[in-house]
C-alpha positions as CSV (number, residue, x, y, z in Angstrom):
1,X,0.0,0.0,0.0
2,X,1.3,3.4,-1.0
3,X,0.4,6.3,0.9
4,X,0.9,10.0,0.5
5,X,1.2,12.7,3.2
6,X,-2.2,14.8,4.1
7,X,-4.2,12.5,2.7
8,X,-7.8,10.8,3.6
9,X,-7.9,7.0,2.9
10,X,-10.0,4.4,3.4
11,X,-8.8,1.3,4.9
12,X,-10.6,-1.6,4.9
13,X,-10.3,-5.6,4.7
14,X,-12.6,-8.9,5.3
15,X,-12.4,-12.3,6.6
16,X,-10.9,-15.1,4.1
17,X,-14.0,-16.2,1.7
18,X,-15.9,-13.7,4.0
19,X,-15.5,-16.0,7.0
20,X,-15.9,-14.5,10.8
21,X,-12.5,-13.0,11.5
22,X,-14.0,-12.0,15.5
23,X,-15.3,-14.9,17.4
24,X,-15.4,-14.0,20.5
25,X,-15.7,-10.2,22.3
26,X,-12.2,-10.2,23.8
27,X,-10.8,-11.0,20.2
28,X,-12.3,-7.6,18.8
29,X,-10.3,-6.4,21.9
30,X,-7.5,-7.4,21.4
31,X,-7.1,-6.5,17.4
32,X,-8.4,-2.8,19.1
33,X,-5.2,-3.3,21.5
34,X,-2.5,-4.3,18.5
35,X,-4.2,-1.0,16.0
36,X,-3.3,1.2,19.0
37,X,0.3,-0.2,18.6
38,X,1.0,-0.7,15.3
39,X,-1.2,1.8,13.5
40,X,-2.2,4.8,15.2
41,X,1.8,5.6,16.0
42,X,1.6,6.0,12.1
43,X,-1.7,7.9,11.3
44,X,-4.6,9.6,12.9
45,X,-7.5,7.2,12.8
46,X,-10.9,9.5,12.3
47,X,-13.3,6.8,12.5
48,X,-13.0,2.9,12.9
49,X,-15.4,-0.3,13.1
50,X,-14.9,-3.6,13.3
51,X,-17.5,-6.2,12.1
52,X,-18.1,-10.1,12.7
53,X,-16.4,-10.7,9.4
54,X,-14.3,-7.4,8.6
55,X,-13.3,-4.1,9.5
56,X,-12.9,-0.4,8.6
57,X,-10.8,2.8,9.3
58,X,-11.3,6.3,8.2
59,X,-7.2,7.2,8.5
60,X,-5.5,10.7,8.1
61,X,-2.1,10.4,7.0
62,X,0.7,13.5,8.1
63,X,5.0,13.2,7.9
64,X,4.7,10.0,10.2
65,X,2.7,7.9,7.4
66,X,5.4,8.4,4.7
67,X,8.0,7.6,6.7
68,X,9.7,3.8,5.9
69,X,12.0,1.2,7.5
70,X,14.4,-1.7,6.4
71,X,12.6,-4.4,6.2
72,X,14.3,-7.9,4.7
73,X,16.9,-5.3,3.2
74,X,14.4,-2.8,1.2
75,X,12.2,0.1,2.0
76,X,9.0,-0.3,3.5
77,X,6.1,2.1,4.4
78,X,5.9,1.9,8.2
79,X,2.1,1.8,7.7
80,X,2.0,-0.6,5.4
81,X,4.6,-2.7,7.7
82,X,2.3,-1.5,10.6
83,X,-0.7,-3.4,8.7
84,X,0.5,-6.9,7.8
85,X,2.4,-7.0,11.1
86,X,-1.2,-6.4,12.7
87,X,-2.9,-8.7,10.6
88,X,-0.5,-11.6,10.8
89,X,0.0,-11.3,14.2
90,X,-4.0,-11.2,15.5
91,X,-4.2,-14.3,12.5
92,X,-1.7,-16.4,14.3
93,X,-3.7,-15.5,17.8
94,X,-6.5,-16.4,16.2
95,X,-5.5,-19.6,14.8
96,X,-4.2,-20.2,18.1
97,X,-7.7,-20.0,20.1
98,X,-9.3,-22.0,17.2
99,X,-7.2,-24.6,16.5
100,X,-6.9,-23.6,12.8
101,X,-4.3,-23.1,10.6
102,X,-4.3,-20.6,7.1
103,X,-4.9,-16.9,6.3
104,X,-8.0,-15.0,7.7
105,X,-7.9,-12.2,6.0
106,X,-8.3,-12.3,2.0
107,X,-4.7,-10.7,0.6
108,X,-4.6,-7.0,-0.2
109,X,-6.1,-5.0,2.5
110,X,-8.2,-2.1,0.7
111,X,-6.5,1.6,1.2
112,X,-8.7,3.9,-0.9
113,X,-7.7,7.6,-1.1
114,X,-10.5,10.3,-0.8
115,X,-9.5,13.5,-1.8
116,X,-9.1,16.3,1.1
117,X,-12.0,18.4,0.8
118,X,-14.4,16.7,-0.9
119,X,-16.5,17.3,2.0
120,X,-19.5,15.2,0.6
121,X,-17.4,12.0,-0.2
122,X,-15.4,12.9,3.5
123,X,-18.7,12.7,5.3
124,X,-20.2,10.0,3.6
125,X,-17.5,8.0,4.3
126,X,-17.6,8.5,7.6
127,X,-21.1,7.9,8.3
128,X,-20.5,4.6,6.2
129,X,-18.5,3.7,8.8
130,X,-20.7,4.3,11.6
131,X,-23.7,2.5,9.7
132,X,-22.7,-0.6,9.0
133,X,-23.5,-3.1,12.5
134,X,-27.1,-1.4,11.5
135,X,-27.0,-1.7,7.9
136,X,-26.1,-5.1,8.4
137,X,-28.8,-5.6,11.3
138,X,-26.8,-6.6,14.0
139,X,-28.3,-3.6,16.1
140,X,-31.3,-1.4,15.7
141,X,-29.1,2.1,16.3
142,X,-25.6,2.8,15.6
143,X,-25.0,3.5,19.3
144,X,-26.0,0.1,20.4
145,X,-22.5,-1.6,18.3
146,X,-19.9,-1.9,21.0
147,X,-17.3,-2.0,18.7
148,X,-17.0,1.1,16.5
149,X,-16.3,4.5,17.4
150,X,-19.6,6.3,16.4
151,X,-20.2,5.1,20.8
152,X,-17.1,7.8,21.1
153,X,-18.6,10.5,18.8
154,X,-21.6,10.3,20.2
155,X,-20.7,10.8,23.7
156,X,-21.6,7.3,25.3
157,X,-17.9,6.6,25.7
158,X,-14.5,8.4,25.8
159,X,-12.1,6.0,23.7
160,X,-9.0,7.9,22.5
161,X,-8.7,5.9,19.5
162,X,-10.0,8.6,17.4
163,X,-9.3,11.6,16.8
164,X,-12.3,13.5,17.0
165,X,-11.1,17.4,17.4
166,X,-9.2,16.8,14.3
167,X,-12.0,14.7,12.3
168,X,-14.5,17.5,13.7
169,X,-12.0,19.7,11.8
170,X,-11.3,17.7,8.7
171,X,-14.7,16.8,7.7
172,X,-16.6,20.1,9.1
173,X,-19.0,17.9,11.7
174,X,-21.2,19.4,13.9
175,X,-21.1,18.0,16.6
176,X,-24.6,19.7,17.6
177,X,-26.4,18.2,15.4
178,X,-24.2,14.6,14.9
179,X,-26.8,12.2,16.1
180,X,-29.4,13.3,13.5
181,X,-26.7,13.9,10.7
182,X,-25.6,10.7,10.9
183,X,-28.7,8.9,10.7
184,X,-30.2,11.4,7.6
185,X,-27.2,10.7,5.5
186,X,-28.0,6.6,5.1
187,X,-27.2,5.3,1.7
188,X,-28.6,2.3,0.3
């Protein structure tokens, strides 16, 4: 995955075949755990959830995203590095607790660009994000998904994985009127 400097991407990938990649509600805890370690010292995450059978992230990239490291004697993007080294390592944890062997994610995690101020595609985005455990109808309101940080948005927890005074600035929210913005901007 390339990635440039002040850029918006879109980061997403899904179990093998579309299989479950979270089994059990310590396991979505624990990927949570190795993002904070080997992804947000990289990017600023803006928005994030994670689903029975794959995940999303709304990322902002500054100087720290473009950086890269030796890796196997060549150049790598430390984000990039930060990515399979998150996904390999919850795979092999995984595999652990289920006595299975074998990839769980399908190859080439998804890093879409959205272009900076295209504050329609921005928002949408965002909300995206938010909407799925509904879309998918594994709750009845955004706020009931434990895992996903529209909880954090909306004030029913204070997580610190994103960043919310910089996503407030980034994609122009109002935070007065969040709640309702987010559930008027549903796409089908």
């Amino acid at each position: 995955m390339e990635f440039s400097q002040d850029n918006l991407y879109h980061i997403y990938n899904r179990g093998n075949n579309k299989q479950k990649i979270f089994f059990l509600a310590k396991n979505y805890l624990f990927f949570l755990n190795k993002v904070r370690r080997k992804i947000l010292p990289h990017c600023d995450i803006l928005a994030w959830c994670l689903m029975p059978n794959h995940f999303h992230f709304l990322i902002n990239t500054d100087e720290r995203t473009v950086k890269t490291k030796p890796v196997g004697g060549e150049q790598r993007n430390v984000l990039s590095e930060g990515i399979r080294n998150l996904l390999s390592s919850y795979t092999q944890a995984i595999n652990k607790q289920n006595g299975t062997t074998g990839s769980l994610f399908q190859q080439n995690t998804k890093a879409r660009p959205i272009s900076r101020g295209d504050k329609l595609y921005d928002l949408t985005c965002f909300h995206y994000i938010h909407q799925n455990p509904m879309k998918a109808k594994l709750v009845n309101k955004m706020e009931e998904w434990e895992y996903s940080s529209f909880k954090d948005y909306n004030g029913n927890r204070n997580g610190t994985l994103a960043n919310k005074s910089l996503a407030v600035q980034l994609l122009d929210l109002n935070m007065k009127s969040f709640y309702i913005d987010s559930y008027n901007i549903i796409n089908d």
